[in-house]
C-alpha positions as CSV (number, residue, x, y, z in Angstrom):
1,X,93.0,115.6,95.8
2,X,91.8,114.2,92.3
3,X,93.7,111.5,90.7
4,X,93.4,112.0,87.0
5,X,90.6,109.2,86.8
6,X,88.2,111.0,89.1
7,X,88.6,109.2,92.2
8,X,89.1,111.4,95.1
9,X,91.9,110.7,97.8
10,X,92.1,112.1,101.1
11,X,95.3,114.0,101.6
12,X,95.9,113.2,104.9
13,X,96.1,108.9,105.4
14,X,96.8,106.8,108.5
15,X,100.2,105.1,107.6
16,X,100.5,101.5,109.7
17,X,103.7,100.4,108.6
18,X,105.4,98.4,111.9
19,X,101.8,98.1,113.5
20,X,101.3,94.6,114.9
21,X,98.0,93.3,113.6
22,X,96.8,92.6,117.3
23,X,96.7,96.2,117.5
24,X,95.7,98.2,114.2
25,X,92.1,97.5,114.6
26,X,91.3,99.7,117.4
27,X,94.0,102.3,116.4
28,X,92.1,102.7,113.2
29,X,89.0,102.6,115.6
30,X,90.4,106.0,117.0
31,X,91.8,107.3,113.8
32,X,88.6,107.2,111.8
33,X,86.8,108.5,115.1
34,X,89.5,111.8,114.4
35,X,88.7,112.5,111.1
36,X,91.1,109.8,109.1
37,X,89.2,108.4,106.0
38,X,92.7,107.2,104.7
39,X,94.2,104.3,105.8
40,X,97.2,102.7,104.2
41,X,98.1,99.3,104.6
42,X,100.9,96.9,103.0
43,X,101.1,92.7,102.3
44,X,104.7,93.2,103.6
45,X,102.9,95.3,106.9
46,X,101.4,91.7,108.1
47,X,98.3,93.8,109.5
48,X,95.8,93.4,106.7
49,X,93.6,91.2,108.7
50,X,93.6,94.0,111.3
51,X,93.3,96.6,109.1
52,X,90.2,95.4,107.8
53,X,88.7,94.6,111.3
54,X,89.7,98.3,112.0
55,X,87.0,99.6,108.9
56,X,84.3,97.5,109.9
57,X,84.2,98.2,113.3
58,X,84.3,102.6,113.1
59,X,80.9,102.3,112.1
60,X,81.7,104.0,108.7
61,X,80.1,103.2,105.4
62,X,82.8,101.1,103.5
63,X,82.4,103.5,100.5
64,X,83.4,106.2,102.8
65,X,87.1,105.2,103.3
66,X,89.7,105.4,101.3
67,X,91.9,102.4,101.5
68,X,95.5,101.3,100.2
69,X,97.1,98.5,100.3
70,X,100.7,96.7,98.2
71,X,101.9,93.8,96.3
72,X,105.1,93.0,98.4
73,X,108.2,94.1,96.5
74,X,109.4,90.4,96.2
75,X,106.4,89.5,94.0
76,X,108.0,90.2,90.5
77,X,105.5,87.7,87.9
78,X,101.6,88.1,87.0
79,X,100.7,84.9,88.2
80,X,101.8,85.8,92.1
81,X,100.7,89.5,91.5
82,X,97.4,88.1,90.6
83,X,97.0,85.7,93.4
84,X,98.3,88.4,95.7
85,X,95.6,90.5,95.2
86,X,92.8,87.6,95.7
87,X,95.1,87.4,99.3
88,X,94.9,91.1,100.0
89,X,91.2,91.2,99.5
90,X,91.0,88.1,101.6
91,X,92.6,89.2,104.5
92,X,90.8,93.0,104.5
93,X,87.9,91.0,103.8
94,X,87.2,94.0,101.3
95,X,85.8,93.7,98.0
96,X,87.7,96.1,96.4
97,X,90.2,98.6,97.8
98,X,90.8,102.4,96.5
99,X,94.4,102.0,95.8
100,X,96.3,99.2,94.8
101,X,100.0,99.8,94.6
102,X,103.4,97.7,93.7
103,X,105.3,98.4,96.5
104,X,109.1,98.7,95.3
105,X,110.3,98.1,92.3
106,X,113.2,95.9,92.8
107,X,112.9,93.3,96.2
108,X,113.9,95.1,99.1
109,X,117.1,93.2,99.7
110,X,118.1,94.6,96.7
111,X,116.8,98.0,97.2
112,X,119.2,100.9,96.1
113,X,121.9,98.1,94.9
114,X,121.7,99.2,91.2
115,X,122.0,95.2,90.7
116,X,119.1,94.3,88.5
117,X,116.5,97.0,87.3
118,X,113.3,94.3,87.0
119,X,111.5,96.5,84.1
120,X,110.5,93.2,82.7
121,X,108.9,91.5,86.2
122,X,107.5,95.4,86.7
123,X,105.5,95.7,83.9
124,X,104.0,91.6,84.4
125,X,103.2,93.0,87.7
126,X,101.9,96.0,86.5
127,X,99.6,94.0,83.9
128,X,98.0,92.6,86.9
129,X,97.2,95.5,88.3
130,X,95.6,96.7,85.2
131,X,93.6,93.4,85.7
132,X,92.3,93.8,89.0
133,X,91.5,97.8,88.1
134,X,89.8,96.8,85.2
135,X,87.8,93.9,87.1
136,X,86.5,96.6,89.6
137,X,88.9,95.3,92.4
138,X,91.2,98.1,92.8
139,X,89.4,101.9,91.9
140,X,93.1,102.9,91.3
141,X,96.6,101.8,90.9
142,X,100.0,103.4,90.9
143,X,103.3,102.5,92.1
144,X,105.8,103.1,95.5
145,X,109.4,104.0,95.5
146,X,109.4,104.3,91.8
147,X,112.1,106.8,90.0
148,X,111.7,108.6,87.5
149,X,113.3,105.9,84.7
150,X,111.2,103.0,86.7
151,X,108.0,105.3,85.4
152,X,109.2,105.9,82.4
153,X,109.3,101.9,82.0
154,X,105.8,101.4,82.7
155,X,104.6,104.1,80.9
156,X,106.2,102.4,77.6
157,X,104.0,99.0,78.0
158,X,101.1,100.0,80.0
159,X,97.4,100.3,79.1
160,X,96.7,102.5,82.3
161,X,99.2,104.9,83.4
162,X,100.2,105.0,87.0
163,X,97.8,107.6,89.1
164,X,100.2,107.7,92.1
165,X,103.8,106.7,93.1
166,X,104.2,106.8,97.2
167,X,108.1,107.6,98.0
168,X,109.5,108.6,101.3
169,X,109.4,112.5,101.7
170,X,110.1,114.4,104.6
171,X,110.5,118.3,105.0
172,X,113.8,117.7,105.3
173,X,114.5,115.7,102.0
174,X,111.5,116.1,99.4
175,X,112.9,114.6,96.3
176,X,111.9,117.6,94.0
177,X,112.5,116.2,90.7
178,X,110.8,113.4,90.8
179,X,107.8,115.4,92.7
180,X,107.9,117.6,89.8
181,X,108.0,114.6,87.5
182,X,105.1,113.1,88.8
183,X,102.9,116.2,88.4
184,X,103.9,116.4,84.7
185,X,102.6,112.9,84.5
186,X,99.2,113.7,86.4
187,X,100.3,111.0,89.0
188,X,99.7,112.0,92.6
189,X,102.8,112.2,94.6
190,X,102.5,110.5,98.2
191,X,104.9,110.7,101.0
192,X,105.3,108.2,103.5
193,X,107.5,108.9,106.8
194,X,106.8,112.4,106.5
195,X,107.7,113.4,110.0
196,X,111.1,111.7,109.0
197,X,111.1,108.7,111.5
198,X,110.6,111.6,114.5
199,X,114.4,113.0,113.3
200,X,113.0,116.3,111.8
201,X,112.0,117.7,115.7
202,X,115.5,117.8,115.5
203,X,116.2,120.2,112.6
204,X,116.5,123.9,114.0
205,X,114.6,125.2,111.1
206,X,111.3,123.5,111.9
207,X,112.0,123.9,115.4
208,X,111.6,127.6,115.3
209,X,108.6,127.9,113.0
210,X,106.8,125.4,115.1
211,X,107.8,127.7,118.3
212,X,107.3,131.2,115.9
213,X,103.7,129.6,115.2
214,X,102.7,127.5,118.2
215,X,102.4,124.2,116.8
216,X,104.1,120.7,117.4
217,X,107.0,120.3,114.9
218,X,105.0,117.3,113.0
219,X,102.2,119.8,112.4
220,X,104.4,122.0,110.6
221,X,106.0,119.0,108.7
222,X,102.9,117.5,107.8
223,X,101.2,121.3,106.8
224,X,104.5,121.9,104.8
225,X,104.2,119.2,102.5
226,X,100.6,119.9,101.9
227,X,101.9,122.8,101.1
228,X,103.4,121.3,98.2
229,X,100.1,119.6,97.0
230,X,101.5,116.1,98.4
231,X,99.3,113.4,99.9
232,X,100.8,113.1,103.5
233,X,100.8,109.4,105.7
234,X,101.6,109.8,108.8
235,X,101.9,107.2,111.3
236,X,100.7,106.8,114.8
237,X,99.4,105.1,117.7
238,X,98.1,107.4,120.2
239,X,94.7,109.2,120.4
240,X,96.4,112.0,121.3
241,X,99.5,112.0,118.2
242,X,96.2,110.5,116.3
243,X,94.7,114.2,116.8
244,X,97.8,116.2,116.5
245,X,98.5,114.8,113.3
246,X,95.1,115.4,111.7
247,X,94.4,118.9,113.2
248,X,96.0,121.3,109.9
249,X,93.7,123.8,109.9
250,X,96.3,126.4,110.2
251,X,98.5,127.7,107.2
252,X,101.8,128.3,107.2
253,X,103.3,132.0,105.7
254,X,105.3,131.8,102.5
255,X,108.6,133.1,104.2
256,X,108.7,129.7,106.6
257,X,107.9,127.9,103.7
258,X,110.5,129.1,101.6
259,X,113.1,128.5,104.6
260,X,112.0,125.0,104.5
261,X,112.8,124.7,100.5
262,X,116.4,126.4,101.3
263,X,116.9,123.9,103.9
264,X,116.3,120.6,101.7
């Protein structure tokens, strides 16, 4: 896909949220052996360092991977945003990643409390951001588990609009209006946990298409969310779930999408 500055970002990424550090490198190793040339990363993952082992030793030209990485949700001021970034860098040992994102907009504690809405500390983050895009640290910037009003905040003091917000989306529970928000706003819509944790082998649905069309129930996940023109980030360890998650080349008929839709 095309984010509305140019920059081109591989729909399918390697998500490593909850992968120890010790063992990231070599699963990247694997990944970008497959096919990956996404890989998403996090301050709060603790895996940086490993992540950016991981690039360096595939072999692949740094400019030919496509690289994410957060300021952790509990940074809310420019002057730790900013060092964050320095930190970030440090530990991928990366000049410059592809996507820089603020990872929540509230702390996580506080996560879906309704307690405190931090549009002020947002946009100082934000404003850092802008900085490091601008300083040719980050080739793009956007946000994570923004709503639609937490946009709407940044849009009203930012220089640079955001060019992606990554929110959990699953086949199971795509959050629609916001997706449909987000295209309004050119801003690429990511979904992280798209195979649901490993819950949606257990929807019925998806259980039959994958059996009607011979394919492993987080192929059809991950194909129906493409489907929707959605960057997908699935997570795993395992050569083999590694290969399974990258092999899409298959499309799925618009009837089984459109019992998917009816299902959310």
């Amino acid at each position: 896909m095309k984010l509305y500055n140019n920059v081109i970002i591989p729909d399918i990424g390697l998500g490593t949220w909850l992968t120890p550090n010790d063992n990231v490198a070599s699963i990247i190793v694997d990944a970008i052996k497959i096919g990956y040339r996404h890989i998403d990363t996090a301050q709060a993952y603790e895996n940086e360092e490993g992540v950016g082992k991981g690039i360096k030793e595939s072999g692949i030209k740094r400019e030919d991977i496509f690289v994410t990485t957060k300021v952790a949700a509990e940074i809310k001021n420019y002057k730790d945003a900013k060092a964050s970034i320095e930190e970030s860098l440090n530990k991928l040992d990366l000049d410059y990643v592809d996507l820089l994102l603020i990872h929540c907009p509230v702390p996580w504690d506080e996560y879906g409390s309704g307690r405190y809405n931090y549009f002020k500390e947002n946009v100082e983050v934000w404003k850092a951001l802008e900085e490091a895009y601008n300083a040719g640290k980050a080739r793009s910037i956007g946000v994570s588990n923004f709503q639609i009003s937490d946009l709407e905040n940044i849009f009203s003091h930012c220089v640079i609009r955001p060019m992606v917000n990554q929110v959990y989306a699953s086949p199971t529970q795509v959050p629609f209006e916001l997706v449909n928000y987000c295209k309004e706003h050119n801003i690429v819509f990511e979904a992280y946990s798209p195979l649901s944790h490993g819950k949606a082998k257990d929807n019925k649905i998806i259980q039959e298409i994958a059996i009607k069309n011979n394919k492993s129930f987080s192929r059809i996940c991950l194909k129906y969310l493409l489907s929707k023109d959605l960057v997908v980030l699935p997570k795993a360890s395992s050569y083999d779930h590694l290969k399974e998650n990258f092999d899409l080349d298959f499309n799925l008929d618009s009837k089984d999408i459109k019992l998917i839709d009816d299902n959310n």
